[in-house]
N, C-alpha and C positions, 0 to 999 in steps of 0.2 A: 399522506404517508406517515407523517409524527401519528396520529392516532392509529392509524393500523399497525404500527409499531408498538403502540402505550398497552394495546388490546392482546400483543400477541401472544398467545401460549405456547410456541413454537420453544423445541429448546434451543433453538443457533437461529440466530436472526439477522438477514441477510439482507443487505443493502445493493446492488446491482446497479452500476451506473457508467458515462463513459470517461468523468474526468477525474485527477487525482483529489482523493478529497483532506486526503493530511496537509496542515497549515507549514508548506516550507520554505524556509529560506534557498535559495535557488544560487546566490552568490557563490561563485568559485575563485574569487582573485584571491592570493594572498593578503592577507590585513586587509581587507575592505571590512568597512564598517557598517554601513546602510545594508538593510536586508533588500530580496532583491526576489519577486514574487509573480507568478507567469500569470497572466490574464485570462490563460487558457485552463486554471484550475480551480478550484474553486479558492484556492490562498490570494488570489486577486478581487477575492468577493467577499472580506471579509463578515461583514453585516449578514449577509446571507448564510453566510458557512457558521457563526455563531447561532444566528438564528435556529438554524437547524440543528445541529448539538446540543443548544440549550433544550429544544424541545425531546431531544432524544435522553440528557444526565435529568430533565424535571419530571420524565416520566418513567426513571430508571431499568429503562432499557436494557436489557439483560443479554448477555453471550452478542453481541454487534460484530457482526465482519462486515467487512466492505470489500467489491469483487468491482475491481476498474480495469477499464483497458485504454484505448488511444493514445499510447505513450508508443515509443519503441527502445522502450528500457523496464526490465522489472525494477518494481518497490517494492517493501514489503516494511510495513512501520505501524508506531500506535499513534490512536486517533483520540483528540484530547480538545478539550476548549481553551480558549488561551487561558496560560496559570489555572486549569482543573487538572483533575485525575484523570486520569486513561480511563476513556468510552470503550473503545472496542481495538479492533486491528484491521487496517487496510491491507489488501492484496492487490498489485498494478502487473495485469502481466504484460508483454510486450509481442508483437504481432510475430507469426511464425516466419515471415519473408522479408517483409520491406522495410528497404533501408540497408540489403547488401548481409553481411558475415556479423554484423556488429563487431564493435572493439574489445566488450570485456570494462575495463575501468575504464573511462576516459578521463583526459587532464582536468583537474576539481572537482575530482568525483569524491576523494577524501578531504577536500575541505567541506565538501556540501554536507556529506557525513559527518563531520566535528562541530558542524552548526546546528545539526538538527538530531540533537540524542535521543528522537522518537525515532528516527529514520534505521532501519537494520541492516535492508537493503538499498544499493543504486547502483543495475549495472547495465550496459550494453550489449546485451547478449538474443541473439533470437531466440524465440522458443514457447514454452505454453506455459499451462500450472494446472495441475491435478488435486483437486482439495478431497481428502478423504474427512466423513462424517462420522462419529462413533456419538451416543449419549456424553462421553466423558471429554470426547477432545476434537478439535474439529482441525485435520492438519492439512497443510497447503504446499506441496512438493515443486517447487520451480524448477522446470525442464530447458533445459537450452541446446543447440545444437552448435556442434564445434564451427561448422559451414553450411547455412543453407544453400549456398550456390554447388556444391557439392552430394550431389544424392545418395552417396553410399557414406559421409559422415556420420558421425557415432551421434548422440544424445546423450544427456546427462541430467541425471537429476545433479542441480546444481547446488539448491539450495533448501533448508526442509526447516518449516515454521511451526509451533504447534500453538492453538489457541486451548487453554483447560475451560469446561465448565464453571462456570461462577466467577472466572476470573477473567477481569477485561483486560485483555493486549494479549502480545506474545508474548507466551513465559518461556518459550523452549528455541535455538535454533540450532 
């Protein structure tokens, strides 16, 4: 994968995967100290997840998104090696059904935000994400739906990320 990435001439270069790949701290209590890192992403792998970064900033990888799912919460954040520079920007959508109406913020959702100033988004919301392509910007519309258990409920673009050419992360939301 790192070499089919090092080789790419693609201008947006895309990474498609199913688990979150931004390094976050996951802690919600109040004043907790100890970070706090799910096994089920790759911030539980740390070695591996440098590993692979490392081989993605030593081959300067250019325009990087990352396109994850198996959460039932969108993200939306920048991807970075620990203490480097922003690689690129992940996008987490959340499944369109399961798991009920979702909440919206849940309790620590703004602590887990004040820990992790890569982090843009983190909500509980069902819904999809619609990435639009251009040469110049590659942008990421998060759709949510007020109720899935309700079929005439509206939808909403929720949230709108823009990735620019040459510049790695989100510059716009």
């Amino acid at each position: 994968m790192a070499q089919g990435l090092a080789r790419s001439e693609s201008r947006w270069n895309l990474l498609a995967q199913q688990v979150l790949m931004m390094d976050l701290d996951l802690g919600n209590a109040p004043g907790a100290r100890e970070p706090i890192f799910s096994m089920d992403t790759w911030g539980g792998y740390p070695a591996a997840r440098e590993r692979l970064l490392g081989h993605i900033a030593d081959q300067r990888v250019r325009n990087l998104v990352v396109l994850t799912g198996d959460a039932h919460q969108h993200f939306a954040g920048n991807l970075r090696r620990k203490d480097g520079p922003v690689l690129g920007a992940e996008f987490l959508t959340t499944s369109a059904t399961s798991g009920g109406d979702g909440a919206g913020a849940l309790p620590g959702n703004d602590i887990i935000l004040s820990r992790n100033p890569d982090l843009k988004l983190l909500e509980d919301r069902r819904g999809y994400s619609i990435c639009t392509l251009t040469p110049q910007s590659w942008t990421t519309d998060m759709i949510a739906f007020d109720q899935v258990t309700d079929r005439r409920s509206p939808r909403t673009t929720n949230h709108r990320f823009v990735v620019e050419h040459g510049v790695p992360g989100i510059v716009a939301s």
